[in-house]
C-alpha positions as protocol buffer text, in pm:
chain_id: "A"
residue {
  index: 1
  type: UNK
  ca { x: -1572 y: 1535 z: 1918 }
}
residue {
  index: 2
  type: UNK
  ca { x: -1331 y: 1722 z: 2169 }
}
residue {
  index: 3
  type: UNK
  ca { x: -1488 y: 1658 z: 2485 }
}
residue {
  index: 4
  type: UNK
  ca { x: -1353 y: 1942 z: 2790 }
}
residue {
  index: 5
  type: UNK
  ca { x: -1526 y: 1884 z: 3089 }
}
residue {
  index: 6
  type: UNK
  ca { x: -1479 y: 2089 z: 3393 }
}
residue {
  index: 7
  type: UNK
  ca { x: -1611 y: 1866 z: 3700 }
}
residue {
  index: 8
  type: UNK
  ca { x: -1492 y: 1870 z: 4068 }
}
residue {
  index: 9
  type: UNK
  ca { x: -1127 y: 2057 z: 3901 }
}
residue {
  index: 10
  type: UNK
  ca { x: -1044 y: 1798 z: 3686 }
}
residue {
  index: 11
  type: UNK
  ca { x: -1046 y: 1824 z: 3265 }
}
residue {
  index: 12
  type: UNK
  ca { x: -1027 y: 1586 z: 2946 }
}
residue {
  index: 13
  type: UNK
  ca { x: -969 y: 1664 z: 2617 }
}
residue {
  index: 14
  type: UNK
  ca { x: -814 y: 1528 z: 2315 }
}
residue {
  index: 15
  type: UNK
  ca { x: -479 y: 1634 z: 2156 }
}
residue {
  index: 16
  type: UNK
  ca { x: -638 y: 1878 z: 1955 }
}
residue {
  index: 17
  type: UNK
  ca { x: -783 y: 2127 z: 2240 }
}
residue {
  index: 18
  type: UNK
  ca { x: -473 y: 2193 z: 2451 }
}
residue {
  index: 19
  type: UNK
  ca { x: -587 y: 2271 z: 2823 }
}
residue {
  index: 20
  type: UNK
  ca { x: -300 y: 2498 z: 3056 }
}
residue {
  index: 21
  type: UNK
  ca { x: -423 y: 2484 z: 3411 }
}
residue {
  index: 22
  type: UNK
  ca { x: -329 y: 2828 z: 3527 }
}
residue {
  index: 23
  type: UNK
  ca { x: -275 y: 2868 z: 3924 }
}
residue {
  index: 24
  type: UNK
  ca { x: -372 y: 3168 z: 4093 }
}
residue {
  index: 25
  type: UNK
  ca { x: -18 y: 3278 z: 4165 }
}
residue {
  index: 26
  type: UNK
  ca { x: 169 y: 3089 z: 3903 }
}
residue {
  index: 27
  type: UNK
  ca { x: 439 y: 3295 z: 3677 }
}
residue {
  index: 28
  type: UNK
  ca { x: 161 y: 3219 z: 3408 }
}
residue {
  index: 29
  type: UNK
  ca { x: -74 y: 3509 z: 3573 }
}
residue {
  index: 30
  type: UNK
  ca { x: 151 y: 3749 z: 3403 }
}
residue {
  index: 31
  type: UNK
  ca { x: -1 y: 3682 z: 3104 }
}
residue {
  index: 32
  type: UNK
  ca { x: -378 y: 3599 z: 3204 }
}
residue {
  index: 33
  type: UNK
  ca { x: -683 y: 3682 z: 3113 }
}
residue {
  index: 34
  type: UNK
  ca { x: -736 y: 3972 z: 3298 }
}
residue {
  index: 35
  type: UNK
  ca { x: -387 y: 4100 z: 3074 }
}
residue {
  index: 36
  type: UNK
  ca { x: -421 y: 3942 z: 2774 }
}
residue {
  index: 37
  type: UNK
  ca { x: -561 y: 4001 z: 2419 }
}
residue {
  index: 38
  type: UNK
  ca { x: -488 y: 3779 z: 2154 }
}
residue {
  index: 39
  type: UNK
  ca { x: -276 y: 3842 z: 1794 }
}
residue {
  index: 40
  type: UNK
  ca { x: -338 y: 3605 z: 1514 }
}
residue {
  index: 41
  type: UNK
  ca { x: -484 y: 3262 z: 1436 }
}
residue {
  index: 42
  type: UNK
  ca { x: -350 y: 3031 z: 1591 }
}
residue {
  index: 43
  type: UNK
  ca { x: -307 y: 3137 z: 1951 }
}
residue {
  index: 44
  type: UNK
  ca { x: -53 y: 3319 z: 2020 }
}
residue {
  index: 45
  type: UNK
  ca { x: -58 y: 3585 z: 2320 }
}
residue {
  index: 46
  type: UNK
  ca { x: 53 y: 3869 z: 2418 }
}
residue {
  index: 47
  type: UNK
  ca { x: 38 y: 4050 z: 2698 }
}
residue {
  index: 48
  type: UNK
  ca { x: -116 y: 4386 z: 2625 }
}
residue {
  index: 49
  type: UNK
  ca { x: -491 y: 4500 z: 2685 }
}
residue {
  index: 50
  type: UNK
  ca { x: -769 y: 4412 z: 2450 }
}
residue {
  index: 51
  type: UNK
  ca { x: -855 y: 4656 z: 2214 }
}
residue {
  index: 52
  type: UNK
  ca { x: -1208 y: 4843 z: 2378 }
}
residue {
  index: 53
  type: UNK
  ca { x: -1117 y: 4710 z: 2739 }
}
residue {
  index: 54
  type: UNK
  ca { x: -1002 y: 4888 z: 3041 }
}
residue {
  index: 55
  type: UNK
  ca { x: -797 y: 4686 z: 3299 }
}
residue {
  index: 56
  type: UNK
  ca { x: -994 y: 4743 z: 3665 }
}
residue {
  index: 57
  type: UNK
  ca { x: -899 y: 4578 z: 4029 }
}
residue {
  index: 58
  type: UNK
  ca { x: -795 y: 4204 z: 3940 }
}
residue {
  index: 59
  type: UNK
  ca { x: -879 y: 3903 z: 4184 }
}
residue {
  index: 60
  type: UNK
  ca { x: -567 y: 3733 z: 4222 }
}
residue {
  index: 61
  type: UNK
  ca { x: -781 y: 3431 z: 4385 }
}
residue {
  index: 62
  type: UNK
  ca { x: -895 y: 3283 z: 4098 }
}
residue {
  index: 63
  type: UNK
  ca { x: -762 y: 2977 z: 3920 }
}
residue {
  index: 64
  type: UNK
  ca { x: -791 y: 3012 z: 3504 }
}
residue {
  index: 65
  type: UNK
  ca { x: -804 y: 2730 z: 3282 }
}
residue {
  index: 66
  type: UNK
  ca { x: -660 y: 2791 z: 2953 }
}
residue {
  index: 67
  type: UNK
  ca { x: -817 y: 2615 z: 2651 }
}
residue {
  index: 68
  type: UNK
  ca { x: -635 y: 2733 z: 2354 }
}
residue {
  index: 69
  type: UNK
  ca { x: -636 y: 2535 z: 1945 }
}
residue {
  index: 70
  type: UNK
  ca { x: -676 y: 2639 z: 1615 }
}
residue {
  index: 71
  type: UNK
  ca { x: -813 y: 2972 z: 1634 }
}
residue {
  index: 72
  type: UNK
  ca { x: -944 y: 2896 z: 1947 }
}
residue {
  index: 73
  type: UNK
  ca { x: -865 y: 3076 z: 2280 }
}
residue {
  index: 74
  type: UNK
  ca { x: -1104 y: 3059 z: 2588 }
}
residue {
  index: 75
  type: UNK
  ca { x: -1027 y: 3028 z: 2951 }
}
residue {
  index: 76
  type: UNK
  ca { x: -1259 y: 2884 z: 3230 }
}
residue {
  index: 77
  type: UNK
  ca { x: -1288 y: 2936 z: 3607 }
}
residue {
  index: 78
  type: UNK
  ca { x: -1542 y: 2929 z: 3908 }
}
residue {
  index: 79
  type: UNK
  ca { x: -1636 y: 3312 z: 3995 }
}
residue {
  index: 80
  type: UNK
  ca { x: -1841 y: 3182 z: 4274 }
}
residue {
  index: 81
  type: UNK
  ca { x: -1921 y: 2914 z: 4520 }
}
residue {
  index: 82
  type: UNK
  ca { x: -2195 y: 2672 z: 4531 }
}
residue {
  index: 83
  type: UNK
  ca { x: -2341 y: 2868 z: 4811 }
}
residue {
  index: 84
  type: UNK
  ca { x: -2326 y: 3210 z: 4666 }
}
residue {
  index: 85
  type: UNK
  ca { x: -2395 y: 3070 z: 4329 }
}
residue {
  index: 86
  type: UNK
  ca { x: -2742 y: 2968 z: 4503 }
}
residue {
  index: 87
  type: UNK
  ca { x: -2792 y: 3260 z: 4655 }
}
residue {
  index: 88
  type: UNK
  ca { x: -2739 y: 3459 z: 4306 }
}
residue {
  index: 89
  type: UNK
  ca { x: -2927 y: 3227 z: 4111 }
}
residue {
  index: 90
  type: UNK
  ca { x: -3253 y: 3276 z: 4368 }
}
residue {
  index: 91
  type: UNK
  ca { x: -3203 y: 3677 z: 4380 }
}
residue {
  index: 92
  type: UNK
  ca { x: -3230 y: 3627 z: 3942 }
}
residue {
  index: 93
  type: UNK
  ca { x: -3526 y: 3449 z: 3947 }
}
residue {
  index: 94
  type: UNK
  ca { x: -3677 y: 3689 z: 4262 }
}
residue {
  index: 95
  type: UNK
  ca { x: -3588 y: 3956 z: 4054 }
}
residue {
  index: 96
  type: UNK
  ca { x: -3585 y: 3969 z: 3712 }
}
residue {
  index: 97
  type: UNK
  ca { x: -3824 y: 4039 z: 3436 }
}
residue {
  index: 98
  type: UNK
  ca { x: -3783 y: 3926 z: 3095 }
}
residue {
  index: 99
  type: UNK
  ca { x: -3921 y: 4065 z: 2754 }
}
residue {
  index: 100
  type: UNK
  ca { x: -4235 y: 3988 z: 2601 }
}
residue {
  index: 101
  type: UNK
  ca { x: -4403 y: 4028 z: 2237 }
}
residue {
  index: 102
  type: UNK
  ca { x: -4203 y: 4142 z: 1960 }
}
residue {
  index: 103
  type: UNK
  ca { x: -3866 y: 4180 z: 2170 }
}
residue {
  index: 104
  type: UNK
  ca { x: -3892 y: 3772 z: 2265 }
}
residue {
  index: 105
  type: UNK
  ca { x: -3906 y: 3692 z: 1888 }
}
residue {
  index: 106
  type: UNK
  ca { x: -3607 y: 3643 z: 1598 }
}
residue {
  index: 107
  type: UNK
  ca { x: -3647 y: 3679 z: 1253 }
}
residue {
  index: 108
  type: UNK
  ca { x: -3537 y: 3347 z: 1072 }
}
residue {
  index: 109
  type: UNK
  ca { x: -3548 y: 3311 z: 681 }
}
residue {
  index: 110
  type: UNK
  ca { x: -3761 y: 3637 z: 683 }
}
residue {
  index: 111
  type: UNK
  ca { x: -4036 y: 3491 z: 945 }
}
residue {
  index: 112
  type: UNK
  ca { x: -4041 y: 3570 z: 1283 }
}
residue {
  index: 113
  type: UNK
  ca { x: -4029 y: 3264 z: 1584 }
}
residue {
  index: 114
  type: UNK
  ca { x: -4043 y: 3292 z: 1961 }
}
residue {
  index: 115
  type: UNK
  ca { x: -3674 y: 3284 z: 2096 }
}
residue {
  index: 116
  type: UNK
  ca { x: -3733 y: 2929 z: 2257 }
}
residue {
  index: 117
  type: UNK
  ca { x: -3584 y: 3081 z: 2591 }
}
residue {
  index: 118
  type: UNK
  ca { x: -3649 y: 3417 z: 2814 }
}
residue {
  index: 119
  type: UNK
  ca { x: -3429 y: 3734 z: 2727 }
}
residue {
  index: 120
  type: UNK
  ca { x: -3385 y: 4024 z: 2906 }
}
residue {
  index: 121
  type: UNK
  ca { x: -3064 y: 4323 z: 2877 }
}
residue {
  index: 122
  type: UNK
  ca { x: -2880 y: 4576 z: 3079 }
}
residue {
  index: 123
  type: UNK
  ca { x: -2615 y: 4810 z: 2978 }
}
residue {
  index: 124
  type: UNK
  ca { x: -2545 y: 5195 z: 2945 }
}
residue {
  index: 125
  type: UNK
  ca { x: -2801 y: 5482 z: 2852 }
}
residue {
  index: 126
  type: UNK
  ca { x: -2845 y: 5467 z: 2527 }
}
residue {
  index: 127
  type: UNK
  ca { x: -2744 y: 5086 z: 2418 }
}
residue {
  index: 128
  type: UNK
  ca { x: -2925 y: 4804 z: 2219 }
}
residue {
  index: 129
  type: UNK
  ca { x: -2800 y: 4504 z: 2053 }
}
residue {
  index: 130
  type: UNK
  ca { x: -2940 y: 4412 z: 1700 }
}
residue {
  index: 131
  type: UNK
  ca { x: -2925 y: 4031 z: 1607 }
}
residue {
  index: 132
  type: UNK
  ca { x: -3152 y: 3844 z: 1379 }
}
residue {
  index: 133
  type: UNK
  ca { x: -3384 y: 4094 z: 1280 }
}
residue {
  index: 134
  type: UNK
  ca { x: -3476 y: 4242 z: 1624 }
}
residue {
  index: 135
  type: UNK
  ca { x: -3281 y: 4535 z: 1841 }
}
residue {
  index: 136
  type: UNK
  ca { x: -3319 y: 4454 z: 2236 }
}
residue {
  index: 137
  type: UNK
  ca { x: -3252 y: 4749 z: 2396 }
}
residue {
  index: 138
  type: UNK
  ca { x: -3047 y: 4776 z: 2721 }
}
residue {
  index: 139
  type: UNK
  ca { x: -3269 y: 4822 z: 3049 }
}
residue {
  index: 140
  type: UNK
  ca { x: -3058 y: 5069 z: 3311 }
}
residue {
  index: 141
  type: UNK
  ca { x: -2864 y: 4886 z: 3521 }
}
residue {
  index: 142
  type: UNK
  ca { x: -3026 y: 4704 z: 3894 }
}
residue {
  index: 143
  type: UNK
  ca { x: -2832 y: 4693 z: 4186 }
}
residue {
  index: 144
  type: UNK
  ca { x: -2832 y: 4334 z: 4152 }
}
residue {
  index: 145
  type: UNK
  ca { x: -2653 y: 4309 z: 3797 }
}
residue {
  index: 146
  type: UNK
  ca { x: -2441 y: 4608 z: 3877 }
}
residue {
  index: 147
  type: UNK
  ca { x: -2281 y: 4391 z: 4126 }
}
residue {
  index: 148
  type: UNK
  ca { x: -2280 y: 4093 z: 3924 }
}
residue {
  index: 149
  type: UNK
  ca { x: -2089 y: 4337 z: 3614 }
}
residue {
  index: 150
  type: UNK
  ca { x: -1893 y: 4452 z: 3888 }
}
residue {
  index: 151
  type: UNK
  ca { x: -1788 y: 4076 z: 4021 }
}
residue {
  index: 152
  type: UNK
  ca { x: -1687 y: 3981 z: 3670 }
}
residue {
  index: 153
  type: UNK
  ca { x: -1477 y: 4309 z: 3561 }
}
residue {
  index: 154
  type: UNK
  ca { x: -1246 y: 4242 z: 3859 }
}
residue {
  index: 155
  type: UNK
  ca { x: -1191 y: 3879 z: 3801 }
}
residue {
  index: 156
  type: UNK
  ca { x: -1157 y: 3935 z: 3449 }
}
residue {
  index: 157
  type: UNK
  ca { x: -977 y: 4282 z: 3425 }
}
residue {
  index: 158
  type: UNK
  ca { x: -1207 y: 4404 z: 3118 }
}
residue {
  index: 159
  type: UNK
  ca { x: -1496 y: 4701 z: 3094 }
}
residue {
  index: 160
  type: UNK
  ca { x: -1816 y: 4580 z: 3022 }
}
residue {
  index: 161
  type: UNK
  ca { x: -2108 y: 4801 z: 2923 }
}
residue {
  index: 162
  type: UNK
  ca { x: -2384 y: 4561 z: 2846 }
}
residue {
  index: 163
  type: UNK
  ca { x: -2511 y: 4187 z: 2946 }
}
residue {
  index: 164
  type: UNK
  ca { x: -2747 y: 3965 z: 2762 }
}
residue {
  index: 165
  type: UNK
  ca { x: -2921 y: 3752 z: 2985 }
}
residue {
  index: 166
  type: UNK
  ca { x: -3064 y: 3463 z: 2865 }
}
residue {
  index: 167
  type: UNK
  ca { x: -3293 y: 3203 z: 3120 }
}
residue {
  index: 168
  type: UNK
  ca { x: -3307 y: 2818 z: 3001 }
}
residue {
  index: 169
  type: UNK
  ca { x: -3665 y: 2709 z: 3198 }
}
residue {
  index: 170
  type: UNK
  ca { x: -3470 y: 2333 z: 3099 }
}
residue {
  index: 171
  type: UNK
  ca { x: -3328 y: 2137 z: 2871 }
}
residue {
  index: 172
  type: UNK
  ca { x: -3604 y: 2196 z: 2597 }
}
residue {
  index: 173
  type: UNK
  ca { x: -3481 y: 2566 z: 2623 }
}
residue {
  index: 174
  type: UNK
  ca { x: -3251 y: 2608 z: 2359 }
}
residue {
  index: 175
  type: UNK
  ca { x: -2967 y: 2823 z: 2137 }
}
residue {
  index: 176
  type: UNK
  ca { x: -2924 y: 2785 z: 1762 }
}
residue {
  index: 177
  type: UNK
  ca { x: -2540 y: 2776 z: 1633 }
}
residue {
  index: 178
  type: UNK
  ca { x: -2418 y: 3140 z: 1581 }
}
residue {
  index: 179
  type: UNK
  ca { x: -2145 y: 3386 z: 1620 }
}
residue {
  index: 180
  type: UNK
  ca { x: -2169 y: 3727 z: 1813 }
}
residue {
  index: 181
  type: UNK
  ca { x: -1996 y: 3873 z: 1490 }
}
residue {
  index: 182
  type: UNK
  ca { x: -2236 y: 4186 z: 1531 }
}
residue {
  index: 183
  type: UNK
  ca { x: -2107 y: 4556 z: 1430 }
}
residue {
  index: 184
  type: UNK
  ca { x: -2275 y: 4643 z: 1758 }
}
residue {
  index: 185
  type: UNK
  ca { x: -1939 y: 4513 z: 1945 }
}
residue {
  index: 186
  type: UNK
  ca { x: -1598 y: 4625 z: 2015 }
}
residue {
  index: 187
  type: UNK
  ca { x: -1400 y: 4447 z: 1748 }
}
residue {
  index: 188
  type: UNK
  ca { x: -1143 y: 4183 z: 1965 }
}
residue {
  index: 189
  type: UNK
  ca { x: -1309 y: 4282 z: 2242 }
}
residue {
  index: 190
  type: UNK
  ca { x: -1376 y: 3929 z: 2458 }
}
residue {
  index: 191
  type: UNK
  ca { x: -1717 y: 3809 z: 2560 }
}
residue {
  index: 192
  type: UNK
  ca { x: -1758 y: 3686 z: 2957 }
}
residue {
  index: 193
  type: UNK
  ca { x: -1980 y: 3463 z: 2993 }
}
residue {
  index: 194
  type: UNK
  ca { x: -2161 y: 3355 z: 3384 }
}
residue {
  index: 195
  type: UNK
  ca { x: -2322 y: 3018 z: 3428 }
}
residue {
  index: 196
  type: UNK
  ca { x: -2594 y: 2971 z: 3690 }
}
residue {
  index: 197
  type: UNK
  ca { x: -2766 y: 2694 z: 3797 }
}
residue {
  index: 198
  type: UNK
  ca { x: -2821 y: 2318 z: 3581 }
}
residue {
  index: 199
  type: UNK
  ca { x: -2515 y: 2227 z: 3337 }
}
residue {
  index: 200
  type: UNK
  ca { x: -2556 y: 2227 z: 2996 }
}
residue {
  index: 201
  type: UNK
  ca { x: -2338 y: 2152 z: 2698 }
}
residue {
  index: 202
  type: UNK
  ca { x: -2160 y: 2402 z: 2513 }
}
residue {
  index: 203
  type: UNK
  ca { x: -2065 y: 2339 z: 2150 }
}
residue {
  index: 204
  type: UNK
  ca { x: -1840 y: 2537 z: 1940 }
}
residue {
  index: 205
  type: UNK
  ca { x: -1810 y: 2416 z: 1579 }
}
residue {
  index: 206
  type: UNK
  ca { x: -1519 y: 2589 z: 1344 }
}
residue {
  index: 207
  type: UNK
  ca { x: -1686 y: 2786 z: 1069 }
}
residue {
  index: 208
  type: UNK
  ca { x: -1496 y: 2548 z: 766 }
}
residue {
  index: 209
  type: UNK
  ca { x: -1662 y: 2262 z: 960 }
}
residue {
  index: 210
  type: UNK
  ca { x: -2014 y: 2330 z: 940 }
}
residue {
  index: 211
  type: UNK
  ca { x: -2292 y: 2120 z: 711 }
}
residue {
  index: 212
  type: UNK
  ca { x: -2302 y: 1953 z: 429 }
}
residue {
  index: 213
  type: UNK
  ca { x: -2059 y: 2245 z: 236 }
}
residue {
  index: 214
  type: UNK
  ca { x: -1782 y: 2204 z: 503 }
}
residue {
  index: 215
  type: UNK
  ca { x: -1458 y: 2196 z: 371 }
}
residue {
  index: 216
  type: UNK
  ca { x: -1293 y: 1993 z: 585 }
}
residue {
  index: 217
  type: UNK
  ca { x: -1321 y: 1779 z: 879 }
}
residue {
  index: 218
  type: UNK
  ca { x: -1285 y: 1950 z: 1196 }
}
residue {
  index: 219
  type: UNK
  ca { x: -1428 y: 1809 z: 1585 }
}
residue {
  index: 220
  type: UNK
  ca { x: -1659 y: 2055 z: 1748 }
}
residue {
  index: 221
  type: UNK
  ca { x: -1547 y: 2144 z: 2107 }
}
residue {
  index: 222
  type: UNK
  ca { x: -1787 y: 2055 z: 2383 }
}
residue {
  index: 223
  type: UNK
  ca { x: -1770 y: 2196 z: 2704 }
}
residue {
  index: 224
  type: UNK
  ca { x: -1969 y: 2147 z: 3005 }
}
residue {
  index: 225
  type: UNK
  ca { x: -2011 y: 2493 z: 3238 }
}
residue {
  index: 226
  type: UNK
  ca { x: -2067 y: 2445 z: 3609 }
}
residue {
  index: 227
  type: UNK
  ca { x: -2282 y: 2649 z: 3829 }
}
residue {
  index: 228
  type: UNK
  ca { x: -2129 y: 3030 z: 3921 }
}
residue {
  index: 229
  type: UNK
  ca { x: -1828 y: 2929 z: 3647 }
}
residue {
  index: 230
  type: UNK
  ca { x: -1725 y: 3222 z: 3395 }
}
residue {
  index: 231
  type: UNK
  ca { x: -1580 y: 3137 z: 3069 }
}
residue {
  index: 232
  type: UNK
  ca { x: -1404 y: 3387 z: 2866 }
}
residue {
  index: 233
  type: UNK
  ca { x: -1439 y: 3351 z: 2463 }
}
residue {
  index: 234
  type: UNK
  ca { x: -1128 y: 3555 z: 2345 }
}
residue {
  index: 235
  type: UNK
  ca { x: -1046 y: 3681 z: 2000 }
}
residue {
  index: 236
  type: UNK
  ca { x: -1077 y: 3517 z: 1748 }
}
residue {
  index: 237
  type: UNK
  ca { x: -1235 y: 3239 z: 1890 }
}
residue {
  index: 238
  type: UNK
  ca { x: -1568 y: 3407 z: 1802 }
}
residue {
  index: 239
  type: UNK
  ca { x: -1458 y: 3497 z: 1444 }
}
residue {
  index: 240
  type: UNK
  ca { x: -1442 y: 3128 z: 1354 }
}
residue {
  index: 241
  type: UNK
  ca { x: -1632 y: 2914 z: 1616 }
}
residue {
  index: 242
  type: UNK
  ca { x: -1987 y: 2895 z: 1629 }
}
residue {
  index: 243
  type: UNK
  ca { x: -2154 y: 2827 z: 1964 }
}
residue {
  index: 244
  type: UNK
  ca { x: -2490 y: 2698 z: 2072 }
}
residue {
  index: 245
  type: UNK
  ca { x: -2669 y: 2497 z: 2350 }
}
residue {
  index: 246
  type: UNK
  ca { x: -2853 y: 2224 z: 2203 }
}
residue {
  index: 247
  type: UNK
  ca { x: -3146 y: 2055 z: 2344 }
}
residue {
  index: 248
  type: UNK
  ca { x: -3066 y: 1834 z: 2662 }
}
residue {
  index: 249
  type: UNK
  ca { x: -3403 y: 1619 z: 2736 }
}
residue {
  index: 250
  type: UNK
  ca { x: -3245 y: 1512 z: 3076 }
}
residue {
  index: 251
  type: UNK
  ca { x: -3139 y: 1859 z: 3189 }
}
residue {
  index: 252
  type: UNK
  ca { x: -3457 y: 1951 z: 3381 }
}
residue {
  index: 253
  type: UNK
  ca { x: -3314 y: 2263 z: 3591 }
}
residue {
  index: 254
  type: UNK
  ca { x: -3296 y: 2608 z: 3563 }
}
residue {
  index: 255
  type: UNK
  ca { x: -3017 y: 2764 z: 3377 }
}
residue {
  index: 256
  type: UNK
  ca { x: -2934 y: 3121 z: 3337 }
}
residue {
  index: 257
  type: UNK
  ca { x: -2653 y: 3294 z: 3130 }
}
residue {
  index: 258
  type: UNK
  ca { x: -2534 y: 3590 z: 3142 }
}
residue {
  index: 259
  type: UNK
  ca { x: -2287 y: 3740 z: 2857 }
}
residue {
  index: 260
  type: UNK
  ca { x: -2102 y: 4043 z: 2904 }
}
residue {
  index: 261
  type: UNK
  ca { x: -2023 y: 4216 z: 2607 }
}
residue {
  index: 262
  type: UNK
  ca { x: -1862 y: 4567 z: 2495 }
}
residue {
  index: 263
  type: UNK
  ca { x: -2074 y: 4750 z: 2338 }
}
residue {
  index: 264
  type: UNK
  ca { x: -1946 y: 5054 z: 2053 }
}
residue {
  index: 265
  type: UNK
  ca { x: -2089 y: 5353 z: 2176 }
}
residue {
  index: 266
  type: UNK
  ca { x: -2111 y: 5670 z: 1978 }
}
residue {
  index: 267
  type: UNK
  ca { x: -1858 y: 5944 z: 2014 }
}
């Protein structure tokens, strides 16, 4: 397995998962993810904007980590300190309220289950996201998450109309292996994703990889997100990699997630 761990600035991972540390000021910002969508397979970029994305104020104080392979193009960095990180954490749990009944349940081989986590959206008048049998419609933007939208569209230079915000109580809080592949979302459009509170693994597995039908042999990627770190999954990482967060027995903190997505909206 491709182990990428992201501890105290340092990184390992094998051959396969190639791993450009990306300075804040570096000739290599020209080309970051604030600037960048991708064309093709196999990682190659080019500087233009992502299709459904508008570039906004950039922070030029951020240091990206590049994780690029086959098909695979993410990159990594700490939006905020420990201390704010905290401080956002606490106002989440102050302040948020997460659905109940129908709208905390997924429909799985035609029977509905409880998501084994707590859900909650914000986005634009009008918006809802539809995955596995169930449509969770977008509450209006807080103050709070306004700011945190806000925080993350000028680090990351993309428009984002919606977040999915999903709270892990601990480690027996959990995420099943899927892909946002949804007609709901802006085709090549990225997905920004904010970390607070305990770590938990992240596992992508390539889509020829997967069960006892794969056809070939392919590592999944692990990663390990710190608290107040932002990782951007970039076309077409989420055409072939699954994701998930298994179940971590030791983790015994709070973790909550936050993925901002672009969201079609009708014209």
């Amino acid at each position: 397995m491709d182990r990428f761990v992201i501890k105290k600035g340092t990184a390992k991972t094998s051959e396969s998962l190639k791993v450009v540390s990306q300075e804040a000021n570096s000739n290599r910002n020209r080309c970051s993810p604030r600037k960048r969508g991708l064309s093709g397979e196999g990682g190659t970029s080019k500087c233009r904007k992502t299709s459904g994305t508008t570039n906004t104020k950039v922070d030029l104080n951020l240091k990206w980590r590049n994780l690029r392979g086959e098909s695979f193009n993410c990159d990594y960095a700490v939006l905020y300190s420990p201390s704010a990180a905290r401080t956002l954490l606490k106002a989440c749990e102050e302040e948020l309220i997460y659905n109940t009944g129908d709208l905390a349940k997924v429909q799985i081989f035609g029977q509905f289950h409880n998501i084994p986590r707590k859900q909650v959206a914000f986005g634009d008048p009008g918006l809802s996201y539809r995955f596995s049998g169930v449509e969770v419609p977008a509450r209006p933007w807080t103050p709070l998450m306004e700011g945190i939208r806000d925080r993350v569209q000028e680090a990351t230079g993309h428009k984002f109309n919606f977040v999915l915000v999903n709270r892990y109580k601990d480690g027996n809080d959990h995420m099943g292996e899927h892909r946002d592949d949804e007609k709901d979302l802006v085709r090549e459009a990225p997905i920004a994703s904010l970390s607070l509170g305990q770590k938990r693994d992240f596992i992508f597995k390539h889509c020829d990889a997967r069960g006892k039908s794969a056809k070939r042999a392919m590592d999944p990627v692990k990663l390990e997100l710190e608290h107040g770190s932002l990782l951007m999954m970039n076309y077409p990482t989420n055409r072939y990699w699954y994701h998930s967060l298994p179940v971590r027995k030791k983790a015994l903190g709070v973790r909550i997630n936050m993925t901002f997505r672009s969201m079609v909206t009708s014209k």
